[in-house]
C-alpha positions as CSV (number, residue, x, y, z in Angstrom):
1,X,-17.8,16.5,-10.0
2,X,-14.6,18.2,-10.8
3,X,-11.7,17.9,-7.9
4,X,-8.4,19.4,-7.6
5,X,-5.3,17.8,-7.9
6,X,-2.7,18.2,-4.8
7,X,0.7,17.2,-4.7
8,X,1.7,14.6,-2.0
9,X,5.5,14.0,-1.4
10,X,6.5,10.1,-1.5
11,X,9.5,10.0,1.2
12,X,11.7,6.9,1.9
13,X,10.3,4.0,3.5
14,X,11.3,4.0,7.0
15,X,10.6,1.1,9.3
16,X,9.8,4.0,11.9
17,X,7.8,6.1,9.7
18,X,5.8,3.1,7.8
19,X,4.9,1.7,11.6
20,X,1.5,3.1,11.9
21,X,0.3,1.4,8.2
22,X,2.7,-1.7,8.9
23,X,5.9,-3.5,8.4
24,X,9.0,-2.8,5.9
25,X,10.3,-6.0,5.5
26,X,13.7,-6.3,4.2
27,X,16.2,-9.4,3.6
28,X,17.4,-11.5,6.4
29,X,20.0,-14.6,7.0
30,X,18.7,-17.9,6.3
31,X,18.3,-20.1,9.1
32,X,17.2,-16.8,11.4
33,X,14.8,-17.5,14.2
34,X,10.9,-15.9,13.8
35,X,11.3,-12.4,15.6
36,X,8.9,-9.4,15.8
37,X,10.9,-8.1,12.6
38,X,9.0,-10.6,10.5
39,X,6.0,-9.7,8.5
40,X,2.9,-10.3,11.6
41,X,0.2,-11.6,9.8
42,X,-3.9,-11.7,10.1
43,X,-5.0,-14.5,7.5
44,X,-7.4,-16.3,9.3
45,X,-10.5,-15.0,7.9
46,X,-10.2,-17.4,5.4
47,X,-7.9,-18.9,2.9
48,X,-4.6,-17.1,2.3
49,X,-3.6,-15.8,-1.6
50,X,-0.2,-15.8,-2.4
51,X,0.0,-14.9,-6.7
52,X,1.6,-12.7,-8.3
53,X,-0.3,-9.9,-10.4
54,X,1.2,-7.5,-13.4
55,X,0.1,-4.0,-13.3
56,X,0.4,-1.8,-16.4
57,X,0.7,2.1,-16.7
58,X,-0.1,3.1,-13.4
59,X,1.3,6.6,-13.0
60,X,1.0,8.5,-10.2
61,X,-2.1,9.8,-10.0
62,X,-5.3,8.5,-7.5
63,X,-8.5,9.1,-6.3
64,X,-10.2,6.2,-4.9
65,X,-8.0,4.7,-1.6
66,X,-9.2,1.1,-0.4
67,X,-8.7,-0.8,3.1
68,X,-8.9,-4.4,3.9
69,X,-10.7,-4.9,7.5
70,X,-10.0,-8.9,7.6
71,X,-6.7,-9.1,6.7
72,X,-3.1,-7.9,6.3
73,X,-1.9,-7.4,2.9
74,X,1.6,-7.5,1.7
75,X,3.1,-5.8,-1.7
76,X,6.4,-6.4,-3.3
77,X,7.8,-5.3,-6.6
78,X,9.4,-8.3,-8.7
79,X,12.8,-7.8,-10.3
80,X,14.4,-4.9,-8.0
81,X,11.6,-2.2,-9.4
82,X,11.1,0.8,-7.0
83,X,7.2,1.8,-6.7
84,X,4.7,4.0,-4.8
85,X,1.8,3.5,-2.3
86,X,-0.3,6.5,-0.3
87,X,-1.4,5.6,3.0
88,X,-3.4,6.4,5.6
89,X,-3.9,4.9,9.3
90,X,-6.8,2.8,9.9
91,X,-10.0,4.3,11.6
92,X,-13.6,3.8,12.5
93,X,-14.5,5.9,9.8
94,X,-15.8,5.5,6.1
95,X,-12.6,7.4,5.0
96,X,-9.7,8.4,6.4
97,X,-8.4,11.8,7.6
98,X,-7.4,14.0,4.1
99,X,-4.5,15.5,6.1
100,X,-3.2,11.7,7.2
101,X,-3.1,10.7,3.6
102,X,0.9,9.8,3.4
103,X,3.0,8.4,0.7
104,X,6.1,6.5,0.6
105,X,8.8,5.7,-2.0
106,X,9.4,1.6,-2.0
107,X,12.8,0.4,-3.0
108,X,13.2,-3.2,-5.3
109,X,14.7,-4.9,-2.5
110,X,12.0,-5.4,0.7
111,X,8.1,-5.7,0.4
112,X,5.3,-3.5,2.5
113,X,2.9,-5.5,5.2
114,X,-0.5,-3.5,5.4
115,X,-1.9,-3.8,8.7
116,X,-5.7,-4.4,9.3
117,X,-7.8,-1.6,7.8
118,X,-4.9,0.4,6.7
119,X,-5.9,2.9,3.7
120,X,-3.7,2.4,0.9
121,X,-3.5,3.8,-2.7
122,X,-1.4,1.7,-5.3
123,X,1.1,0.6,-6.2
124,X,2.1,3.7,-8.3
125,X,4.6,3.7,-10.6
126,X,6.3,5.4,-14.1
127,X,7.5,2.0,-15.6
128,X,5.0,0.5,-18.8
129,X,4.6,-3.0,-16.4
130,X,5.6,-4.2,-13.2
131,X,5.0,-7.4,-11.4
132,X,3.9,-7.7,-7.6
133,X,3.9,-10.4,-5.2
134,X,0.7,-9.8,-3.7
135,X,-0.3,-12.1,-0.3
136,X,-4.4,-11.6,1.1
137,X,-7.3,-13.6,1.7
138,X,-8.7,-15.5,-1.5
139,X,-11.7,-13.1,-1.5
140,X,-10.2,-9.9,-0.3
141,X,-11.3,-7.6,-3.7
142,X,-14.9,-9.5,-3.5
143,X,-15.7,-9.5,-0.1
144,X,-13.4,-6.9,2.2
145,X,-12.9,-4.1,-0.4
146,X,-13.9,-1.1,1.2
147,X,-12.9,1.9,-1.1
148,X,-13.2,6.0,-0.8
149,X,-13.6,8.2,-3.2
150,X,-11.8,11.2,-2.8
151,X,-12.8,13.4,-5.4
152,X,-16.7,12.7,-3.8
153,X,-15.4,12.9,-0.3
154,X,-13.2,15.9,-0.3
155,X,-13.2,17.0,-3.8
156,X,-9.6,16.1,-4.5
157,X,-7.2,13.9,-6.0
158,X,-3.7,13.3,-5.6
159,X,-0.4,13.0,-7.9
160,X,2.4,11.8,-6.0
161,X,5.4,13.5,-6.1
162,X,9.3,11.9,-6.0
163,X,11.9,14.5,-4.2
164,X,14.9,15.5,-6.1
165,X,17.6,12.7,-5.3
């Protein structure tokens, strides 16, 4: 099936605007009491991942978007490289809204918390390889990886787009 390819705008990470897909979690003091601004995470479905994984030529193009419906997730670029992710909030349905599909711009210096069934696309980026920190369940990708594909759904994909600075 052929699909058209729409533009979708990747705008600065916001704690306020990345609230309905999670938490932007960004440096704190040492020493500093558990708060609310803390990733909050769901990993008792089973036994926690933490590893590291090197992705390679992404670009910014998609068309399949995945959710996790047992866990949080949480992404974070190694060596202060800026990346991509499209979102979407989580739902009832087998895919999510095509008008909620949102993407943000990550900076090098905080990670993304997913929350429960959020849609997500990426990490996108230009760059030849970048490393991620990536924190799940041990069998997320076999047993909780519920993906849509867009171009079947709605006939579409998506390149995301990086305003002008």
């Amino acid at each position: 099936m052929s699909s058209s390819l729409r533009p979708l705008i990747a705008q600065p990470i916001t704690a306020e605007a990345f609230r309905p897909y999670g938490q932007v979690i960004f440096a704190s003091p040492d020493g500093k009491p558990y708060d609310s601004d803390d990733a909050q995470l769901h990993l008792n479905q089973g036994t926690p991942r933490f590893y590291i994984m090197q992705l390679q030529n992404r670009g910014k193009q998609f068309s399949h978007i995945t959710r996790h419906q047992k866990c949080t997730q949480c992404l974070g670029a190694l060596a202060d490289q800026p990346w991509l992710i499209a979102v979407a909030p989580p739902g009832e349905s087998s895919h999510p809204a095509l008008e909620a599909i949102v993407a943000f711009q990550i900076p090098g210096n905080c990670f993304i918390k997913l929350n429960v069934g959020t849609w997500h696309a990426g990490p996108y980026f230009d760059h030849a390889v970048v490393e991620f920190y990536n924190l799940e369940l041990a069998d997320t990708n076999i047993t909780d990886h519920d993906t849509c594909n867009l171009r079947t759904v709605y006939g579409v994909h998506f390149e995301l787009i990086e305003p002008k600075q």
